[in-house]
Backbone as a chain_set.jsonl record, in Angstrom:
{"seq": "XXXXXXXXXXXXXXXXXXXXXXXXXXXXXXXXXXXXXXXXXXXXXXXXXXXXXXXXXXXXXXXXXXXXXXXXXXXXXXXXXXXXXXXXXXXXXXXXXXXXXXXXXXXXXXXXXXXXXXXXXXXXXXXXXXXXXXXXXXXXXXXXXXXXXXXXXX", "coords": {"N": [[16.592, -31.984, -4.027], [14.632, -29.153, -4.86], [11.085, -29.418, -6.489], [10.284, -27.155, -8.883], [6.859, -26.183, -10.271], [4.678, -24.902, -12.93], [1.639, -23.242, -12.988], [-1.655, -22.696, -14.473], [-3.555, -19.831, -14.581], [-5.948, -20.139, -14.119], [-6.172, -22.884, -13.033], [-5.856, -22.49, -10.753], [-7.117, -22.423, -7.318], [-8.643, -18.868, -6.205], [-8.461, -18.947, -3.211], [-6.614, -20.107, -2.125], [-4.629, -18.075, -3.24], [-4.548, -16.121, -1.545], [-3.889, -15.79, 1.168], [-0.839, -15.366, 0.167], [-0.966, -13.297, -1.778], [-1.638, -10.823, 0.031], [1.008, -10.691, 1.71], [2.56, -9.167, 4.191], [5.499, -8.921, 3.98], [6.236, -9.558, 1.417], [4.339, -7.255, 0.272], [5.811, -5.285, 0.641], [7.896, -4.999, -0.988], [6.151, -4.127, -3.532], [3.892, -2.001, -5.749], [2.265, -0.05, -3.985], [-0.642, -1.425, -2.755], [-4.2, -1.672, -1.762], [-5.463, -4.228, 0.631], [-5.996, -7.44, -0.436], [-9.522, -9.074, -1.233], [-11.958, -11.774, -1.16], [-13.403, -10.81, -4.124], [-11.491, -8.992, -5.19], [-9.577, -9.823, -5.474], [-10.242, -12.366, -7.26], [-10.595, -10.463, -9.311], [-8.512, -9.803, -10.27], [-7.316, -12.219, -10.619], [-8.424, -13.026, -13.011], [-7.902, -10.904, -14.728], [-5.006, -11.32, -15.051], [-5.792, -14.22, -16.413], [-6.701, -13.025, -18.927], [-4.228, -11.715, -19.923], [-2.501, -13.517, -19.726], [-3.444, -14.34, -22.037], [-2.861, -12.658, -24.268], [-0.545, -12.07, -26.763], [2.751, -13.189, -26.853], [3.087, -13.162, -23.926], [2.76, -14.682, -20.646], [1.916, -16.368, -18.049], [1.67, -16.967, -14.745], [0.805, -19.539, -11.886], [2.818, -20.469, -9.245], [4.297, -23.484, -8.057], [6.122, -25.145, -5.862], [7.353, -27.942, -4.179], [4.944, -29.096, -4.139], [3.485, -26.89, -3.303], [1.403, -23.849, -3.222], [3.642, -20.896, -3.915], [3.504, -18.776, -4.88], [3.557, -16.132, -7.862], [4.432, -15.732, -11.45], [5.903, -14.254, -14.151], [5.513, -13.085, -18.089], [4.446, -9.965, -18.981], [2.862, -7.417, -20.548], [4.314, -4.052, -21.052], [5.008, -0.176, -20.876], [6.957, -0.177, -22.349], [7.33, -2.203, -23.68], [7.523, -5.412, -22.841], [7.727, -7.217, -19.696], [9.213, -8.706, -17.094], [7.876, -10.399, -14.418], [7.974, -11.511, -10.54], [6.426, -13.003, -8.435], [6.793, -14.025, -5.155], [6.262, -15.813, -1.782], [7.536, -15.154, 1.045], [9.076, -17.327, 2.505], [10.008, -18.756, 0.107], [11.662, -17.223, -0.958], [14.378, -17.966, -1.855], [14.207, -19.175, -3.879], [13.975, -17.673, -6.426], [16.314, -17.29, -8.434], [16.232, -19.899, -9.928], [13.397, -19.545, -10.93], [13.353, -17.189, -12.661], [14.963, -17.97, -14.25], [13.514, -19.827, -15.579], [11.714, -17.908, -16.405], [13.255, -16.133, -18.747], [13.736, -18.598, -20.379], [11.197, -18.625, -21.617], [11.006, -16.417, -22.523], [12.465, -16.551, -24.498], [11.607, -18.758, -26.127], [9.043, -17.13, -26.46], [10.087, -15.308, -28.34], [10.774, -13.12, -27.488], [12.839, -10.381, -28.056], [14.019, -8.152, -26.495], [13.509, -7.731, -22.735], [11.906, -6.222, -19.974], [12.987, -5.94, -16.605], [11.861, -4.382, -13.568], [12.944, -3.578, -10.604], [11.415, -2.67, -7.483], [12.43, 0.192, -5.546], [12.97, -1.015, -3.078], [14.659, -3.144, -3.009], [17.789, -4.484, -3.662], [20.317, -2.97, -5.892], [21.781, -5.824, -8.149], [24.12, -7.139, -9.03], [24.407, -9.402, -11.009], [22.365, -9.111, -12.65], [22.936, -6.839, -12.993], [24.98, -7.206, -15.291], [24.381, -8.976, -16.928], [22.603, -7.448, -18.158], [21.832, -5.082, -20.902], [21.329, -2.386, -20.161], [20.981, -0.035, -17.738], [18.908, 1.674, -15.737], [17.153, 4.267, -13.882], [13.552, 4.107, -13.117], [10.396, 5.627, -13.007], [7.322, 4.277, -11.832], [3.854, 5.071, -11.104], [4.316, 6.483, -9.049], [6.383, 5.88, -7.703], [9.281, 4.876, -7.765], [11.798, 2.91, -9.243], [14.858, 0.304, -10.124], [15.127, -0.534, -13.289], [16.138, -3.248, -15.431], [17.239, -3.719, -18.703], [17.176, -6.634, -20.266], [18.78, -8.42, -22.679], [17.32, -10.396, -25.156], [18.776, -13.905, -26.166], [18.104, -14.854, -29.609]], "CA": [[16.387, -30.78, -4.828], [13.083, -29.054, -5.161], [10.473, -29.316, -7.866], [9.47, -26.019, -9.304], [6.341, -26.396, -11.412], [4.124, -23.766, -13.209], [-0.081, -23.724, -13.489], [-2.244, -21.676, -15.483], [-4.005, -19.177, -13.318], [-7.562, -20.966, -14.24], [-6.371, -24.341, -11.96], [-5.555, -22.608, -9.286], [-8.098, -21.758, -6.203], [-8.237, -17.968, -5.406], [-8.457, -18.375, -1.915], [-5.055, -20.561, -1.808], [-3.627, -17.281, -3.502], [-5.385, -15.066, -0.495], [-2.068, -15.31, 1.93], [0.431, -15.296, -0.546], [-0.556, -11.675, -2.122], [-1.496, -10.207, 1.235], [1.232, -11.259, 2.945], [3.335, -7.791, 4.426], [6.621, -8.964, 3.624], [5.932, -9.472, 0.077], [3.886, -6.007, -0.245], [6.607, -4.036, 0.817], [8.622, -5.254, -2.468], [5.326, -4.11, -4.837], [3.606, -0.835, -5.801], [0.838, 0.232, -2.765], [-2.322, -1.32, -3.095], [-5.217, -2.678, -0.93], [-5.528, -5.959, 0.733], [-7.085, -8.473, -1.452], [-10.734, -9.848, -0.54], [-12.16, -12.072, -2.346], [-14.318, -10.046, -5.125], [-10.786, -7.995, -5.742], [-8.203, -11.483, -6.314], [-11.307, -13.294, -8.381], [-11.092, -9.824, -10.567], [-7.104, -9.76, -10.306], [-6.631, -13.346, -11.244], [-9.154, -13.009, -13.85], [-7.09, -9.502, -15.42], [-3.707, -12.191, -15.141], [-5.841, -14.824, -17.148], [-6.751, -12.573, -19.605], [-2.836, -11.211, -20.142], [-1.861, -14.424, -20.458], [-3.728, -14.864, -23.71], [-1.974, -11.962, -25.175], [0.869, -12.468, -27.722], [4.192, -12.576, -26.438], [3.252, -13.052, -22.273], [3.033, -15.955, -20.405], [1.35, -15.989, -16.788], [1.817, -18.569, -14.206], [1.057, -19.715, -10.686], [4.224, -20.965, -9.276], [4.547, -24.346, -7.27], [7.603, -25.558, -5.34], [7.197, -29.232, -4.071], [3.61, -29.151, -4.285], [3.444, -25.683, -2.703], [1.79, -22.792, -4.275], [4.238, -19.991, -3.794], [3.416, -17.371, -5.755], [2.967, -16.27, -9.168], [5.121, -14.954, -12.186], [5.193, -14.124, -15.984], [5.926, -12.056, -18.952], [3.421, -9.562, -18.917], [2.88, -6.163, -21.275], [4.831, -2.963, -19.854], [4.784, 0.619, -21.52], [7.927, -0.414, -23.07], [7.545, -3.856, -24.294], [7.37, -6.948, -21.993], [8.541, -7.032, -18.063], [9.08, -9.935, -16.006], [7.158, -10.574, -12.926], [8.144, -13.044, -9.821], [5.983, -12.787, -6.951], [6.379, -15.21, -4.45], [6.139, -15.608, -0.876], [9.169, -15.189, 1.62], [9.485, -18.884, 2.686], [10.336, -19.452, -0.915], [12.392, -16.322, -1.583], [15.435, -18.4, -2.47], [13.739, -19.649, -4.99], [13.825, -16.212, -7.344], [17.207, -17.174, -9.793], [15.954, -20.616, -11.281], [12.148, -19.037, -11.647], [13.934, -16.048, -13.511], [15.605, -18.887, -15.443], [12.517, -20.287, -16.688], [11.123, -16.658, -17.557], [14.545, -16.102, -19.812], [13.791, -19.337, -21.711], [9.942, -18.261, -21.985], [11.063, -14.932, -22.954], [13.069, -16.689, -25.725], [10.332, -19.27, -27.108], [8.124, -15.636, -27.125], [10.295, -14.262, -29.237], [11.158, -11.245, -27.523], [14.322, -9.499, -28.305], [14.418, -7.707, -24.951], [12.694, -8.042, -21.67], [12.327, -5.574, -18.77], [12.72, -6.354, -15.447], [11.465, -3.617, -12.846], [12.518, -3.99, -9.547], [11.463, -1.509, -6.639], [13.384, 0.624, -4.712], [13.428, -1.491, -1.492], [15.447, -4.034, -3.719], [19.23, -4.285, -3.759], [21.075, -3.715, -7.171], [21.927, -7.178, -8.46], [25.24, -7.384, -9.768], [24.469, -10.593, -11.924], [21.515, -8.565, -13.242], [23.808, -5.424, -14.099], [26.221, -7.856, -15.715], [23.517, -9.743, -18.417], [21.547, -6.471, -18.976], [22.104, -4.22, -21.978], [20.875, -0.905, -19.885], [20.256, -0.297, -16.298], [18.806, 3.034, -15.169], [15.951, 4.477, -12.348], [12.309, 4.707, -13.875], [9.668, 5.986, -11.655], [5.699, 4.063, -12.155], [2.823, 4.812, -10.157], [5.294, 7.317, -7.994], [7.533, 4.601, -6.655], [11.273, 4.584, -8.132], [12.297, 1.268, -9.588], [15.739, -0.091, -11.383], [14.842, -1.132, -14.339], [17.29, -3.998, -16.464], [17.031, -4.36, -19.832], [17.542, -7.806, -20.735], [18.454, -9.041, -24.193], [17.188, -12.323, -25.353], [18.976, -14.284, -27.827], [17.019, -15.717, -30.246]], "C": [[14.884, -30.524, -4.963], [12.623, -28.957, -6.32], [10.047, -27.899, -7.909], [8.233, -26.32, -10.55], [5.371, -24.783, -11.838], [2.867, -24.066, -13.365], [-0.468, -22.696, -13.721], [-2.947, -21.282, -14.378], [-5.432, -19.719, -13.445], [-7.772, -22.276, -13.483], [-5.688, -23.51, -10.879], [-6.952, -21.974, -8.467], [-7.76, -20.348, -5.929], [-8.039, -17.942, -4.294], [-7.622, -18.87, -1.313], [-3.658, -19.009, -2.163], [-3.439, -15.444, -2.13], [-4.148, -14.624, -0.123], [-1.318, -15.044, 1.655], [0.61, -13.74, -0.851], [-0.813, -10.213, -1.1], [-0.355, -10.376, 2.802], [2.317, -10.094, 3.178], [4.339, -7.913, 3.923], [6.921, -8.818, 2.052], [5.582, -7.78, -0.398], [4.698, -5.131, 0.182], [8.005, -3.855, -0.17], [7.475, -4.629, -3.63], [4.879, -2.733, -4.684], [2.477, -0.817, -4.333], [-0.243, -0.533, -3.454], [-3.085, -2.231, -2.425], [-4.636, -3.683, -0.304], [-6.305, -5.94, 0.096], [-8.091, -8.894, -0.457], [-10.66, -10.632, -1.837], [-12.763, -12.026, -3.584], [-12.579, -9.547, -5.663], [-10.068, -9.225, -6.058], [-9.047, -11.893, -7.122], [-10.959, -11.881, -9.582], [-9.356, -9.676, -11.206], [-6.904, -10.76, -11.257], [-6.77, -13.745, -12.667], [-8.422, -11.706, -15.31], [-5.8, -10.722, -15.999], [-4.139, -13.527, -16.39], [-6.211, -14.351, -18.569], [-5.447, -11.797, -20.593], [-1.984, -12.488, -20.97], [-2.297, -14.862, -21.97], [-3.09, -13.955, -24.874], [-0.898, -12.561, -25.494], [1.496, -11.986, -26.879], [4.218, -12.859, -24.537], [2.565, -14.555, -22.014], [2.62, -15.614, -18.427], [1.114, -17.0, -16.062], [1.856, -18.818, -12.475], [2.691, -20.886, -10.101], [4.044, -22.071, -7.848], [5.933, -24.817, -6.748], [7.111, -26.471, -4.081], [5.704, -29.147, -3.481], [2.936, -27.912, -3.912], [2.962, -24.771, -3.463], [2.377, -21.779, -3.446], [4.421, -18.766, -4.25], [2.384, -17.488, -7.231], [4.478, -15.77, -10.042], [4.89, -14.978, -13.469], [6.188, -12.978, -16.362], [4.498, -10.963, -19.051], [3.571, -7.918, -20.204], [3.6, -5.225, -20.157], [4.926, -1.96, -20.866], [5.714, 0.753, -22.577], [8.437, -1.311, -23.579], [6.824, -4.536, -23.302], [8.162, -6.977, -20.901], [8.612, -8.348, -17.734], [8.31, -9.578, -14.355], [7.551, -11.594, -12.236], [7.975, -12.342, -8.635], [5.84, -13.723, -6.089], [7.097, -14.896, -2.645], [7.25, -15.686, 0.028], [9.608, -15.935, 2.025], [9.985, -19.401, 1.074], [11.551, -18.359, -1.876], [13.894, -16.925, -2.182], [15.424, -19.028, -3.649], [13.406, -18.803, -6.436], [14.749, -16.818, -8.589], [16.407, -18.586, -10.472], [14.261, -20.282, -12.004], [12.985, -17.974, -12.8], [14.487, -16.808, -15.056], [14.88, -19.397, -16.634], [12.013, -19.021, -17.614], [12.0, -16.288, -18.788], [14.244, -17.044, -20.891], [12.468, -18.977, -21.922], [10.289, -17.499, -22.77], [11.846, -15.668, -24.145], [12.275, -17.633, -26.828], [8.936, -18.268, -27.669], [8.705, -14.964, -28.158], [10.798, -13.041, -29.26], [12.668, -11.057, -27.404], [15.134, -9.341, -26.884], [13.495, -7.84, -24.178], [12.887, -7.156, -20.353], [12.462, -6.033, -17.484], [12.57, -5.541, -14.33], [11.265, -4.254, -11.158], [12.387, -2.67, -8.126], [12.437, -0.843, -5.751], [14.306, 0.033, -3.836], [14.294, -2.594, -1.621], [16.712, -3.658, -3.744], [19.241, -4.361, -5.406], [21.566, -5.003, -7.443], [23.109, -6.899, -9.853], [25.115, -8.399, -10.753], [23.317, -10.137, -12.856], [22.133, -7.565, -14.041], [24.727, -6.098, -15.32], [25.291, -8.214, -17.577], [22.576, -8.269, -19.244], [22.542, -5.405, -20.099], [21.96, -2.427, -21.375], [19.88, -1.312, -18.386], [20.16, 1.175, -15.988], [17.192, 2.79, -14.309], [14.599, 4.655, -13.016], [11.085, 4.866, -12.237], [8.142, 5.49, -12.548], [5.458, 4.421, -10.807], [3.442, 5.432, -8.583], [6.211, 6.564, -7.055], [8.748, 5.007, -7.681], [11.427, 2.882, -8.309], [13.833, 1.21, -10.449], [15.012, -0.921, -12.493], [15.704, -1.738, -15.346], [16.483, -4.352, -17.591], [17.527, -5.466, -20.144], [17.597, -8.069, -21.883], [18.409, -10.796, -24.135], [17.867, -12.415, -26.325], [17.951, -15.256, -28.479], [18.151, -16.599, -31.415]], "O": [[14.044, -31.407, -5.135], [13.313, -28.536, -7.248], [9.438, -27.461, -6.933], [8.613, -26.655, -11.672], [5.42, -23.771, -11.14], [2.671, -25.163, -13.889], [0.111, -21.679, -13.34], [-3.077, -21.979, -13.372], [-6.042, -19.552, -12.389], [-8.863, -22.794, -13.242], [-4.906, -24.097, -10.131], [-7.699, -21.153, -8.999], [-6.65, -20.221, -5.412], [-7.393, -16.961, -3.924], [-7.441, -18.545, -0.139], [-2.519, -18.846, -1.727], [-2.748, -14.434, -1.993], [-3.457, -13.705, -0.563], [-0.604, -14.402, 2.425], [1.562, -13.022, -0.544], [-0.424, -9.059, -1.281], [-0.525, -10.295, 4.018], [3.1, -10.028, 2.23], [4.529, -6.988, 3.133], [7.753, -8.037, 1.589], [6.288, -7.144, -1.18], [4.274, -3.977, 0.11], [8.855, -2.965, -0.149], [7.941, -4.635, -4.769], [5.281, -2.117, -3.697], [2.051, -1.879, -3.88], [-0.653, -0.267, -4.583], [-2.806, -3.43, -2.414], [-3.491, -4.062, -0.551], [-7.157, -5.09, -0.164], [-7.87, -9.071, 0.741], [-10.011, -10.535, -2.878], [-12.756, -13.061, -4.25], [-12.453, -9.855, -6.848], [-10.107, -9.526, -7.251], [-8.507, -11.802, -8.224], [-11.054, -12.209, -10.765], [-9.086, -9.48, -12.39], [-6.482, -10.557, -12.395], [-5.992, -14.373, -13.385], [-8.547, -11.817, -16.53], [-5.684, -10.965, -17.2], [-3.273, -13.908, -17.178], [-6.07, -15.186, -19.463], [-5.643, -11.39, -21.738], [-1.313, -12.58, -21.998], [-1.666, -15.52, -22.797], [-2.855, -14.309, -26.029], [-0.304, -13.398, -24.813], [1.316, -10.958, -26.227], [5.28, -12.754, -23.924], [2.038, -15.317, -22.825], [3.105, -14.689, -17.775], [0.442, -17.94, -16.487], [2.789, -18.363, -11.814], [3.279, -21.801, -10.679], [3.717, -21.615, -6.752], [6.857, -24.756, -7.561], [6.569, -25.949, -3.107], [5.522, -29.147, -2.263], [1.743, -27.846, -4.208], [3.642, -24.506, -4.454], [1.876, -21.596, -2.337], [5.299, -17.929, -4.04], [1.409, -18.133, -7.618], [5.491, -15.48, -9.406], [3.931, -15.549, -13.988], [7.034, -12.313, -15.764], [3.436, -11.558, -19.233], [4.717, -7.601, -20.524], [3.595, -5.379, -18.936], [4.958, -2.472, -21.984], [5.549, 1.506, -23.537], [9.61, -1.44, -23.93], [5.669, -4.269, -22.971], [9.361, -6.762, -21.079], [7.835, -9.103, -18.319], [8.364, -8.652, -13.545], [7.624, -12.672, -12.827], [8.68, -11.558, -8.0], [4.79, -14.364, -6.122], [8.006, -14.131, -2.322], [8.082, -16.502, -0.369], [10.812, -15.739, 2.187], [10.343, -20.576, 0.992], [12.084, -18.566, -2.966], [14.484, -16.217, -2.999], [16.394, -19.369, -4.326], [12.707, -19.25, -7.345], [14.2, -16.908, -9.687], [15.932, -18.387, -11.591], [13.91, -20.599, -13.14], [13.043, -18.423, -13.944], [14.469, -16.488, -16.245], [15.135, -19.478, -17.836], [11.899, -18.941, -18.837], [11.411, -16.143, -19.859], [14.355, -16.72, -22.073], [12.498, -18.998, -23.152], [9.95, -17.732, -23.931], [11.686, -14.905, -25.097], [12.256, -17.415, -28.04], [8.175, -18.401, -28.627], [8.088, -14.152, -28.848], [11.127, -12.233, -30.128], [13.448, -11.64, -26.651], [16.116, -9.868, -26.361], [12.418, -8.1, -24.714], [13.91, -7.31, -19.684], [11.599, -6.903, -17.362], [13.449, -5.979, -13.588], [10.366, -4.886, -10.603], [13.309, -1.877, -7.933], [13.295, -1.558, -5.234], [15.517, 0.169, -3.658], [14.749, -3.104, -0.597], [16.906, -2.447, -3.853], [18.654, -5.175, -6.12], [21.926, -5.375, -6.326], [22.986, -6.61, -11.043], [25.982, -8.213, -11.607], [23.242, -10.769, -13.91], [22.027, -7.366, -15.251], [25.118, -5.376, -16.237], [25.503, -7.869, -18.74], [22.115, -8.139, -20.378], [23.733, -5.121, -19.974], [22.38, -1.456, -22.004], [18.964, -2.056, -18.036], [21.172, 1.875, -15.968], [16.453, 1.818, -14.151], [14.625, 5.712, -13.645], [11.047, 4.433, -11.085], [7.79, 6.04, -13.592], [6.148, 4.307, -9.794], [3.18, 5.051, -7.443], [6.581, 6.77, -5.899], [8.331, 5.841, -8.483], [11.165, 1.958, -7.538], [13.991, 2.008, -11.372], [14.378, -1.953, -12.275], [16.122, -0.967, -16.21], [15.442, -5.008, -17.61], [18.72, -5.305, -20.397], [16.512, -8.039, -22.464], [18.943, -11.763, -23.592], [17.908, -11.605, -27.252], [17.235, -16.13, -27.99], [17.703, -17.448, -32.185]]}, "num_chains": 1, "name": "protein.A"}
C-alpha cells in the first residue's frame, strides 16, 4: 500500500514543483495560465504559503512513497472554502484518499460546507453527486465548472 504524506509548502524545493505544474496533462484539467519559470512558481508558492496561514485553509505539498506529486488544500473561494487536488497523472489514482484527508481537514477547520470546483473537461462523479448537498454549473475566469457543495459534519 502506498504512503501518502503532506508538507508545508516552505520544505518543499520550487524547482521539484517545476514539472508537476507544467506538465500538459494536468493543465488541461485547470483554468489557462502560463508556464511556470522560476520567478512565477517562487511567487505562486509563496501566494499558497501565505493562504495557508489564513483561518479555516490548509495548504499542502502532496507526497506518495517519497514522491512529490502534487499539491492540495482548503483554500478561500468567493463562496466560502474550495478544495484543491493537483497532482500529476502518474499519481492520478491517487485523488479519493487525498480528498479523504481534505474532508477530515475540512472538519478539524470547522467548516460547515466545502466547495469543490471541478472543470468542464472533468466527468460528473456520481459518488460526489451522492455526498453533496447541491450540484450545479458555475462559470470562473470564463471556464464552466461543476461545482459540489459538500457538507461537513461537525
Amino acid at each position: 500500500m502506498s504512503e501518502i504524506e503532506f508538507s508545508s509548502f516552505n520544505q518543499v524545493n520550487s524547482e521539484d514543483f517545476m514539472a508537476i505544474v507544467n506538465e500538459d496533462s494536468l493543465r488541461t484539467h485547470l483554468i489557462d495560465h502560463p508556464y511556470f519559470d522560476s520567478t512565477s512558481l517562487q511567487a505562486w508558492m509563496a501566494d499558497k504559503i501565505n493562504i495557508d496561514a489564513i483561518q479555516g485553509c490548509r495548504i499542502r505539498a502532496v507526497y506518495i512513497d517519497g514522491v512529490l506529486a502534487g499539491w492540495c488544500g482548503i483554500q478561500p473561494d468567493d463562496n466560502g472554502f474550495e478544495l484543491a487536488i493537483v497532482i500529476s497523472k502518474k499519481f492520478w489514482g491517487f485523488g479519493i484518499p487525498i480528498f479523504k484527508s481534505l474532508i477530515c481537514w475540512a472538519h478539524e477547520l470547522r467548516h460547515k460546507e466545502i466547495l469543490f470546483h471541478l472543470l468542464e473537461s472533468r466527468p460528473e462523479y456520481k459518488a460526489l453527486n451522492k455526498i453533496s448537498s447541491k450540484v450545479h454549473k458555475t462559470e470562473k475566469l470564463g471556464r464552466c465548472f461543476t461545482t459540489y457543495h459538500i457538507p461537513v459534519g461537525n
